[in-house]
Backbone bond lengths (Angstrom), bond angles and torsions (degrees), N, CA, C in turn:
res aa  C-N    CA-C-N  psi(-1)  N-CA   C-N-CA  omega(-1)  CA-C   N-CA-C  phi
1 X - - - 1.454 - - 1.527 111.42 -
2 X 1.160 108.77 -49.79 1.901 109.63 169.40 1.515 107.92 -26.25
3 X 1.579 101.65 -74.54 1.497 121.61 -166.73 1.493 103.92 -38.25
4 X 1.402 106.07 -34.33 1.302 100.39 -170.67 1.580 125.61 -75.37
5 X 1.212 109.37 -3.57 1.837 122.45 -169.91 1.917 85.60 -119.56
6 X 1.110 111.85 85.44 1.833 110.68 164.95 1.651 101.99 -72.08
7 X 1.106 120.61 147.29 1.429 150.64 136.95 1.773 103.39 -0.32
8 X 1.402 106.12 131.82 1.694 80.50 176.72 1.508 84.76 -104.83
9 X 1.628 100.99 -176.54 1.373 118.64 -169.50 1.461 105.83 -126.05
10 X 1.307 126.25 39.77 1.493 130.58 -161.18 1.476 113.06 168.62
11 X 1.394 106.42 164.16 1.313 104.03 -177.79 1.493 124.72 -74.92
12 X 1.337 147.28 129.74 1.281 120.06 -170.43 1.617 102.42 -113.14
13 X 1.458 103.87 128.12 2.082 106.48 166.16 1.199 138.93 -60.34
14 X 1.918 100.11 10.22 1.132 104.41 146.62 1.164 138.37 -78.15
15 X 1.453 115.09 -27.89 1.758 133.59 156.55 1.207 140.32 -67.79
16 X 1.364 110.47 -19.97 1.608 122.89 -163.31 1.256 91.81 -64.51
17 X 1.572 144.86 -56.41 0.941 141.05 -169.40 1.816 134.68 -56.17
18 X 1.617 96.65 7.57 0.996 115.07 150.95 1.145 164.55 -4.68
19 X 1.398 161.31 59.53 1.145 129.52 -120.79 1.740 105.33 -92.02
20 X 0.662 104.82 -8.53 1.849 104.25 -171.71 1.857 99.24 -107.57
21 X 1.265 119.63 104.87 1.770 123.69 165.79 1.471 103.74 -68.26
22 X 0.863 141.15 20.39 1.910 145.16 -173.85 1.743 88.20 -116.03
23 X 1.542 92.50 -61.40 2.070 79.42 -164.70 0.773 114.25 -82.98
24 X 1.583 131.70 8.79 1.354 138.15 163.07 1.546 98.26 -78.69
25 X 1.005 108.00 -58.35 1.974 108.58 174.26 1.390 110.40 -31.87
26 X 1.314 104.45 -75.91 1.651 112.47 165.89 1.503 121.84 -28.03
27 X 0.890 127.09 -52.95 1.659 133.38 -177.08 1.635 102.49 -84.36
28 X 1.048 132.02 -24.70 1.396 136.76 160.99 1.691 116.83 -43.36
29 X 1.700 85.06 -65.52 1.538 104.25 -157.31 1.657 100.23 -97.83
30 X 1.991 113.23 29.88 1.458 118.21 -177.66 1.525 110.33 13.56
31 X 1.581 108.01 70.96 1.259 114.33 133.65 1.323 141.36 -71.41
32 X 1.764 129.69 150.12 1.440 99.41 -163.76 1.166 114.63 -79.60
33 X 1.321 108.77 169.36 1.541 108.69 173.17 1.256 126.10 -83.78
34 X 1.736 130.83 130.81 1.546 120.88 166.96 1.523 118.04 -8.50
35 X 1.521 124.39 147.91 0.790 134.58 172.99 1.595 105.97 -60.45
36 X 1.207 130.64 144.92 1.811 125.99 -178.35 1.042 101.11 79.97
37 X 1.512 144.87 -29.18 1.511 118.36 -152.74 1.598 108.34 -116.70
38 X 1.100 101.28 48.38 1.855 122.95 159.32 1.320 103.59 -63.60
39 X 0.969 127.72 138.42 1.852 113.44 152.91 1.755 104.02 -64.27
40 X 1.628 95.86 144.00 1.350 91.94 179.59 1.427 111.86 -120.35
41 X 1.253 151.84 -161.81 1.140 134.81 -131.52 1.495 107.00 -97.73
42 X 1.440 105.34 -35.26 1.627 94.36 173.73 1.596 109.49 -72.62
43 X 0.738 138.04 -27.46 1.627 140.08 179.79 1.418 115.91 -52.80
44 X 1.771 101.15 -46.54 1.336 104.69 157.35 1.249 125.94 -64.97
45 X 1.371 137.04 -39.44 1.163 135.53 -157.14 1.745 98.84 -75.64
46 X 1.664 105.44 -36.99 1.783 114.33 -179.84 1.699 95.21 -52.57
47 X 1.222 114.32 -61.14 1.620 113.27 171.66 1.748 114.93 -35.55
48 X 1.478 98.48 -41.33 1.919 74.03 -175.04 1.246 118.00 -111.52
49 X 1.590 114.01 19.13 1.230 124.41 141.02 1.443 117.72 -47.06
50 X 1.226 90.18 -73.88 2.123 113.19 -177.59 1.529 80.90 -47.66
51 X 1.010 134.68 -82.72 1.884 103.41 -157.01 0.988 125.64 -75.86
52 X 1.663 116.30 17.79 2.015 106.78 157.19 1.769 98.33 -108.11
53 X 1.179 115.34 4.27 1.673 108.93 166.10 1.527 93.70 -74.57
54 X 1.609 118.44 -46.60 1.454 112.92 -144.45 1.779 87.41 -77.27
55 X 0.913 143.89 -49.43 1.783 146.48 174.86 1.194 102.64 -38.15
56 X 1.804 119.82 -50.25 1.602 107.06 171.13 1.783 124.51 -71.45
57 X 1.442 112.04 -33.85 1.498 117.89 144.79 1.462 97.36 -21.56
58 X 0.957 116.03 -103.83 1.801 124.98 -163.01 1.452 111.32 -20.84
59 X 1.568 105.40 -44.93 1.534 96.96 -164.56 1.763 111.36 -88.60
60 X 1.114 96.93 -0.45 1.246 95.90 -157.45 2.126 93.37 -95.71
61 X 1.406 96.89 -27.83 1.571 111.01 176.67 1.461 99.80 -63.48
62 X 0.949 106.75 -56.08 1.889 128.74 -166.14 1.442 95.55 -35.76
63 X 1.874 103.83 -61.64 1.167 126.29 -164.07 1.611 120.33 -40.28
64 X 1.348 98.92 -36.61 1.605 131.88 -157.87 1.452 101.49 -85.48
65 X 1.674 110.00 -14.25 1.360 97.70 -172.73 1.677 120.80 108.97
66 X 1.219 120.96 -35.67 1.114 108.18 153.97 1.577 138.72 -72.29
67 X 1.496 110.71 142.79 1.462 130.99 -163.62 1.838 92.61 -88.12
68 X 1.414 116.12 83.45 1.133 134.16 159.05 1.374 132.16 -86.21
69 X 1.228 109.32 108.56 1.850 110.11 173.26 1.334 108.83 -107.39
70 X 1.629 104.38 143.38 1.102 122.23 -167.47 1.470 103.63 -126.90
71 X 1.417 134.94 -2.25 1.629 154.15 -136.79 1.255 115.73 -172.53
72 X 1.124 133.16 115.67 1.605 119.96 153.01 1.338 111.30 -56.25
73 X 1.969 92.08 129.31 1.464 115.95 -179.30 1.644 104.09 81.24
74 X 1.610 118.92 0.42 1.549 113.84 -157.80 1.079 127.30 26.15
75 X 1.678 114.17 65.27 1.652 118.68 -167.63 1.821 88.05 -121.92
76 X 1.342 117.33 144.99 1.447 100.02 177.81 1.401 112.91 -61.68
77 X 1.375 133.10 -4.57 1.189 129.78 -171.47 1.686 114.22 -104.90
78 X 1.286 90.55 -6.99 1.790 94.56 166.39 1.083 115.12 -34.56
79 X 1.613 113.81 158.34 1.532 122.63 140.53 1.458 114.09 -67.02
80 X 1.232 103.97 139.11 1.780 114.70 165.11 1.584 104.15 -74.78
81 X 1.521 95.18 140.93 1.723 102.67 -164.84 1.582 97.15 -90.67
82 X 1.126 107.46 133.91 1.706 120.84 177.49 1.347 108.63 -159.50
83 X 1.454 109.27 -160.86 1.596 126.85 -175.19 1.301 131.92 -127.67
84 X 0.991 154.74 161.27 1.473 150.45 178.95 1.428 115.63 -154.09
85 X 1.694 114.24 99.30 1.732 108.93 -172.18 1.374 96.29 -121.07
86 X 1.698 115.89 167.77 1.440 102.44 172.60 1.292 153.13 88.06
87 X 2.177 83.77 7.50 1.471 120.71 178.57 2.167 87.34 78.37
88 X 0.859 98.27 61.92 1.731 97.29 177.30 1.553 121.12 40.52
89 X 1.497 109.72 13.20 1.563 99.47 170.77 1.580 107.21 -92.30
90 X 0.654 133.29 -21.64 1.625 111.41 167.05 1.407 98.79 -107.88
91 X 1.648 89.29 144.06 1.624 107.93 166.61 1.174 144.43 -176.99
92 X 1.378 143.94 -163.73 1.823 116.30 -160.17 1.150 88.85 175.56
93 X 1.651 104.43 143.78 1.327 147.53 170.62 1.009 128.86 -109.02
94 X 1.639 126.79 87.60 1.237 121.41 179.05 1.454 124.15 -61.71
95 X 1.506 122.87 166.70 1.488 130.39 -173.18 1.510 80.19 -92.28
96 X 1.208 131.18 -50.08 1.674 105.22 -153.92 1.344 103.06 -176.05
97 X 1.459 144.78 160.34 1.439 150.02 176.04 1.988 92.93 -138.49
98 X 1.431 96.50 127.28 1.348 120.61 -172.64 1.445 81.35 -104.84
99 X 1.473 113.90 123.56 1.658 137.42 -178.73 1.842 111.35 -90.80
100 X 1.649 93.97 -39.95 1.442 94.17 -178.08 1.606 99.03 -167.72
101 X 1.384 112.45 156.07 1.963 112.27 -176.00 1.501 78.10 -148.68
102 X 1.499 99.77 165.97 1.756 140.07 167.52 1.208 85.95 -34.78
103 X 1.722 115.51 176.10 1.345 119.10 -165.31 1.503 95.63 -108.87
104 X 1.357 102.77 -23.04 1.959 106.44 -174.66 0.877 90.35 -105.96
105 X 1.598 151.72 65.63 1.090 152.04 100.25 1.805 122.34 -57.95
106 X 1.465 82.25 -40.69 1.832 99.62 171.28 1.503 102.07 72.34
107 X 1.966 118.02 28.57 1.619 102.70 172.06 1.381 112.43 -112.49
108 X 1.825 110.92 140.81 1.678 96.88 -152.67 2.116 86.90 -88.29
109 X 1.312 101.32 158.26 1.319 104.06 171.85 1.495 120.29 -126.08
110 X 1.622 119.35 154.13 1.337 134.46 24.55 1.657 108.39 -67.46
111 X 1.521 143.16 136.38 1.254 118.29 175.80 2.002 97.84 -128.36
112 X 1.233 102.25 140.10 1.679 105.80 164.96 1.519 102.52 -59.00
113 X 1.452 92.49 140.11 1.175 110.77 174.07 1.633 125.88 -109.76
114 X 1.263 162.69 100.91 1.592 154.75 -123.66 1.422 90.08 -160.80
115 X 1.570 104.67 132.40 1.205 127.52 -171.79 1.575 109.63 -132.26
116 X 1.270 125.08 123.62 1.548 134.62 -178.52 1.271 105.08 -117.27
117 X 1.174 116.87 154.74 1.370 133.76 132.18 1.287 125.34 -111.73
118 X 1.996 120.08 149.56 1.066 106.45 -172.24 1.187 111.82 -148.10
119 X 1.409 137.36 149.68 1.798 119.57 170.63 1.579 102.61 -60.68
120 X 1.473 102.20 174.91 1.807 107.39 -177.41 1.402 110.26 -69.80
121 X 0.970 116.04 -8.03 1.649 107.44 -164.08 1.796 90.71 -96.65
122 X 1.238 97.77 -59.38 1.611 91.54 -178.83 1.631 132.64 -47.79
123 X 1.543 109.59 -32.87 1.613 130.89 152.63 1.140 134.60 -47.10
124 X 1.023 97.31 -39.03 1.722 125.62 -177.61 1.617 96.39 -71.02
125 X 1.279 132.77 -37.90 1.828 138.42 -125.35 2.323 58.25 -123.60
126 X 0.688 128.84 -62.85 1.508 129.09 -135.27 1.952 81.99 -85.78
127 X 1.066 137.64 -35.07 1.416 115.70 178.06 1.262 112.66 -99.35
128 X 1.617 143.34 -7.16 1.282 150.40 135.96 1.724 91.89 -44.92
129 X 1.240 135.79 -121.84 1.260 139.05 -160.48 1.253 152.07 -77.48
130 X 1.737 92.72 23.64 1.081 122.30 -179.83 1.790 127.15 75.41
131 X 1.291 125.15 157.16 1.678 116.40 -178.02 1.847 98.90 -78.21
132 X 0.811 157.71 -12.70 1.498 141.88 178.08 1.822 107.19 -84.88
133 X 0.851 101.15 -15.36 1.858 118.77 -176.78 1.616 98.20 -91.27
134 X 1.165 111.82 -78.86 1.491 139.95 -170.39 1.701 113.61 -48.89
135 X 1.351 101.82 -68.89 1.350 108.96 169.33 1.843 128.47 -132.54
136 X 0.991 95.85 83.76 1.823 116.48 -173.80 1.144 105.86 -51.81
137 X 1.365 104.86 -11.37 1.641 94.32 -171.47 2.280 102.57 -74.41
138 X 1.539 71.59 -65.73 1.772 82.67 159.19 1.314 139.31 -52.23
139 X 1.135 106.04 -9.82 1.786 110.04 171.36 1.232 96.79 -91.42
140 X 1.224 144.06 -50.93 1.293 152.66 -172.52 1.429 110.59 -61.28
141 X 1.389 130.19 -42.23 1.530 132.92 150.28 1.241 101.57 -63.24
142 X 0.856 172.14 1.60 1.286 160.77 134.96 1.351 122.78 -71.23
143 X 1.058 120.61 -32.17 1.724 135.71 159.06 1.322 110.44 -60.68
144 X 1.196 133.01 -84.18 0.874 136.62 148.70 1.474 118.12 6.96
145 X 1.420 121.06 -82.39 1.331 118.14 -176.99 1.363 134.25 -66.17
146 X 1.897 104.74 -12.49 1.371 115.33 -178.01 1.461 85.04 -70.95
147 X 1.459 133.28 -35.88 1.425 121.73 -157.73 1.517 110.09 -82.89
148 X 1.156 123.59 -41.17 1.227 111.30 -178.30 1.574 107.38 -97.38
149 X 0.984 126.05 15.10 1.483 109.98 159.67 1.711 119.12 -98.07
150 X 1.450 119.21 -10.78 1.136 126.68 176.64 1.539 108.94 -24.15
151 X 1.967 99.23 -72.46 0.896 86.87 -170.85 1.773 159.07 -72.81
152 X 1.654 90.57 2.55 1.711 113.90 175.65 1.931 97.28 -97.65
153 X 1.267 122.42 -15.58 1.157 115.30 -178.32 1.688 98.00 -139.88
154 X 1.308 110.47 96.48 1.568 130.10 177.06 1.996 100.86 -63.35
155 X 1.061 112.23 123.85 1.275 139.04 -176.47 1.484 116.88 64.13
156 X 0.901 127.34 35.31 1.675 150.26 142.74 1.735 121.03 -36.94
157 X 1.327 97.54 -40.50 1.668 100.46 -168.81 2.193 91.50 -106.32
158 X 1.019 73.97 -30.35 1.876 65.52 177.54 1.870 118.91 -73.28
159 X 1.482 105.78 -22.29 1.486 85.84 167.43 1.818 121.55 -104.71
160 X 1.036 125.16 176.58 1.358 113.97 172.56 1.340 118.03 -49.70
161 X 1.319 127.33 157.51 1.489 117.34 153.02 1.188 119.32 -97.17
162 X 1.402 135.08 139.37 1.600 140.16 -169.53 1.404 92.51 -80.49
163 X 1.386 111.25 133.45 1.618 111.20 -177.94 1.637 89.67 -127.04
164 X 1.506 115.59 140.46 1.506 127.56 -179.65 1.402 111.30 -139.71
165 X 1.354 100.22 116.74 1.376 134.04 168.60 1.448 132.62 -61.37
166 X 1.269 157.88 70.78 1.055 124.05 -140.48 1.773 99.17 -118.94
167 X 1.020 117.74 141.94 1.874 122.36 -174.40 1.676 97.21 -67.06
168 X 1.237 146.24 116.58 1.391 131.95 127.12 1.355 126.88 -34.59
169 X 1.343 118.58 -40.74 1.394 111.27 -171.33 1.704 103.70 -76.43
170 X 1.479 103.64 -64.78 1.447 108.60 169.42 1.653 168.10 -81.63
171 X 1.894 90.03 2.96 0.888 105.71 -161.75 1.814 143.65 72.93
172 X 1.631 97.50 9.60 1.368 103.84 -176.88 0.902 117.65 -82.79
173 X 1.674 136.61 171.53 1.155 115.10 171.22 1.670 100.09 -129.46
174 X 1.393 105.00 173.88 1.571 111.08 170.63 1.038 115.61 -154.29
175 X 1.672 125.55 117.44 1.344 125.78 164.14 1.050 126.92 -108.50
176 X 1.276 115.82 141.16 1.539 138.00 176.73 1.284 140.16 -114.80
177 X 1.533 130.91 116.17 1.340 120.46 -173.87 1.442 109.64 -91.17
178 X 1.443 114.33 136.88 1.199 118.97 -150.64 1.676 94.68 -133.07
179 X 1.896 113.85 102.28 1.609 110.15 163.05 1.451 120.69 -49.79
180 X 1.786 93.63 144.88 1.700 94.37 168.24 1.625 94.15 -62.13
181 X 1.403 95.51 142.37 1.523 125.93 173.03 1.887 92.73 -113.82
182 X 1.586 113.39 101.14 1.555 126.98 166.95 1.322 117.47 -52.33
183 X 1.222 107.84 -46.03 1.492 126.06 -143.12 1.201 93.99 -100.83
184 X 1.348 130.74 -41.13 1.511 119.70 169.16 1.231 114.06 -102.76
185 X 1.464 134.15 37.27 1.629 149.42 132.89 1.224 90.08 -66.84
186 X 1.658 115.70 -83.89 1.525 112.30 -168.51 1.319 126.78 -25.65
187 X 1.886 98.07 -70.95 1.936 106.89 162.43 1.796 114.29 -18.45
188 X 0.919 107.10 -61.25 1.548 129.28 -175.05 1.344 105.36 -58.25
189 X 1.101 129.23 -67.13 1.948 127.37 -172.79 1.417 88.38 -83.00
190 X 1.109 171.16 -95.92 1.376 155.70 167.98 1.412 126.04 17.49
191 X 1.138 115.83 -43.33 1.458 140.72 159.55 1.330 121.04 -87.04
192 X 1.403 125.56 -36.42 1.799 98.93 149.07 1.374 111.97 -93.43
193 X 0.937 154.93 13.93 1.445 136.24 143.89 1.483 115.35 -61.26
194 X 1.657 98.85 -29.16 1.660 103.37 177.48 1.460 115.70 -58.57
195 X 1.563 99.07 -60.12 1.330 99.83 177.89 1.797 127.42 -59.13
196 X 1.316 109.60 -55.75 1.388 107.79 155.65 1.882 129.44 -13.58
197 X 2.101 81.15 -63.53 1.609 80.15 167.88 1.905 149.84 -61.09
198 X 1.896 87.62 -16.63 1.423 97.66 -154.70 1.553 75.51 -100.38
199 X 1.337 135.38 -27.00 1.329 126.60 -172.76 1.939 125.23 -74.70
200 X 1.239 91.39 -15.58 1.620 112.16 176.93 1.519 96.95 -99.14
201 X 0.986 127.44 -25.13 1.727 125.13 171.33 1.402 117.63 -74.79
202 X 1.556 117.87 -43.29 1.297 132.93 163.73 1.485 102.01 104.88
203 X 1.514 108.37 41.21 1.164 119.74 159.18 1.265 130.97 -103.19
204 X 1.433 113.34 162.61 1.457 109.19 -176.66 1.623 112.93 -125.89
205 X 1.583 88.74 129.85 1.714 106.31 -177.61 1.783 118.90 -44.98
206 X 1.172 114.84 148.92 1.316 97.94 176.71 1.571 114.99 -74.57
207 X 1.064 126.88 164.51 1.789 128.80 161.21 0.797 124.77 -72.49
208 X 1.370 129.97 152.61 1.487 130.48 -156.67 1.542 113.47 -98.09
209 X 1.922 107.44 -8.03 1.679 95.01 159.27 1.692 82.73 -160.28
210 X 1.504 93.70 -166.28 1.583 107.73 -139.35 1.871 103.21 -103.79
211 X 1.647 94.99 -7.60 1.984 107.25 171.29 1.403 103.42 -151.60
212 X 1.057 105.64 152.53 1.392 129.51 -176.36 1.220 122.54 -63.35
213 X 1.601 94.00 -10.59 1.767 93.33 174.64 1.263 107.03 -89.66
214 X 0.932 156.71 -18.54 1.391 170.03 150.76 1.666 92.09 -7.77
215 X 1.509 93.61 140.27 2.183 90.69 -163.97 1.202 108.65 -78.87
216 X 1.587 151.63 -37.98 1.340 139.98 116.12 1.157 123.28 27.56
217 X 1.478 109.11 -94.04 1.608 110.99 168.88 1.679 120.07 -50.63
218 X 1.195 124.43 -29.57 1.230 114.86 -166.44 1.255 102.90 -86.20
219 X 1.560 122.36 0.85 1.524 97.06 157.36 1.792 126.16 -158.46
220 X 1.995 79.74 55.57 1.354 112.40 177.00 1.288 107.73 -81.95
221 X 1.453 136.39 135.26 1.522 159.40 162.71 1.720 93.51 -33.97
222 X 1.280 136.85 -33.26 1.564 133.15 -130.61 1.659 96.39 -147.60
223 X 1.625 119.78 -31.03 1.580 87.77 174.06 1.118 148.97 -57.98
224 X 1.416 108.51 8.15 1.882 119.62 -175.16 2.025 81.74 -74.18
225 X 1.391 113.94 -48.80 1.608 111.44 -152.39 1.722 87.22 -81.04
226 X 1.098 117.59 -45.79 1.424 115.79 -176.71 1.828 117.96 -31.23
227 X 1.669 94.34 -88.90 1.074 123.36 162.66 1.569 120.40 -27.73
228 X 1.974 133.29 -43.84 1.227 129.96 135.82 1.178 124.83 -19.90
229 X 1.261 99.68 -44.62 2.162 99.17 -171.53 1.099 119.67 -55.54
230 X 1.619 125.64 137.30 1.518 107.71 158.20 1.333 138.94 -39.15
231 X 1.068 113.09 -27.47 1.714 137.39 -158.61 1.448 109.58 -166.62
């Protein structure tokens, strides 16, 4: 199962949203990881859970009536529709672009489509206060992609994106339409160009706090190498 997740070679917009620009550096510039902090086998297996929830996601959307692609041509053998800027170092894979839904659904289309899984506690925190509150990381992948997919999918960033929640523990679900957020697209590609830049310079990002106990660090892949540094 390892073998099966290679190293990426680029930035991915699933991460940018990040809170630390250092361990994004780090995972950029495939540094190794702390000793222990491989994913280990159940971690993976939680991973390929989450992507036969997200396949039942699909069908269950499908079901409902919306004209969801998940594939070019929606053939299982499609390409997954995404982006590539930056000489191919940054880039992103969308879950899906909803083309058209029921009319009393009330979702305008083309719309991004973003699919989670979550334990109950974290679900719970994400349909009380919404995913831009809850999980920034995910609003920020979602920003992000309304922006650079515009241009292979013309009115993409102008409607909401349907964001779906799905309970691990319980099976619930939760959807959310989620505005392009501009300003934190920008934030977002601003910040990997940053990093990009300081990483081809052979600089190093600052840290995102001032001790290692800081909850971040305590359960970053890289603060054993971090934390080493002078600075």
């Amino acid at each position: 199962m390892r073998e099966a997740t290679p190293p990426r070679t680029y930035l991915g917009a699933s991460r940018l949203g990040h809170a630390c620009e250092r361990a994004l550096q780090f995972e950029f510039a495939g540094a190794p990881k702390d000793e222990g902090a491989d994913f280990g086998g159940q971690t993976l297996r939680i991973f390929a859970i989450g992507h036969q929830l997200e396949d039942l996601a699909i069908r269950w959307l499908r079901a409902a009536g919306l004209d969801l692609y998940t594939r070019k041509g929606n053939r299982p053998d499609g390409d997954q529709f995404g982006f590539s800027v930056a000489g191919g170092r940054i880039r992103g894979h969308v879950d899906g672009i909803v083309a058209a839904a029921p009319a009393a659904l009330g979702l305008r289309t083309p719309a991004l489509w973003e699919c989670k899984t979550m334990n109950a506690r974290n679900w719970r925190a994400c349909v009380k206060d919404g995913v831009a509150v809850s999980k920034p990381v995910y609003a920020a992948q979602i920003a992000i992609y309304q922006a650079y997919m515009a241009p292979s999918v013309p009115g993409i960033s102008s409607a909401p994106a349907l964001f779906t929640a799905i309970n691990k523990d319980t099976a619930e679900l939760h959807h959310e339409q989620v505005a392009f957020d501009a300003d934190l697209a920008q934030r977002i590609s601003d910040r990997a160009v940053r990093i990009l830049q300081a990483t081809d310079a052979g600089e190093l990002l600052p840290r995102i706090a001032a001790n290692r106990d800081f909850f971040e660090c305590r359960y970053c892949a890289h603060a054993e190498r971090c934390w080493n540094l002078a600075a």
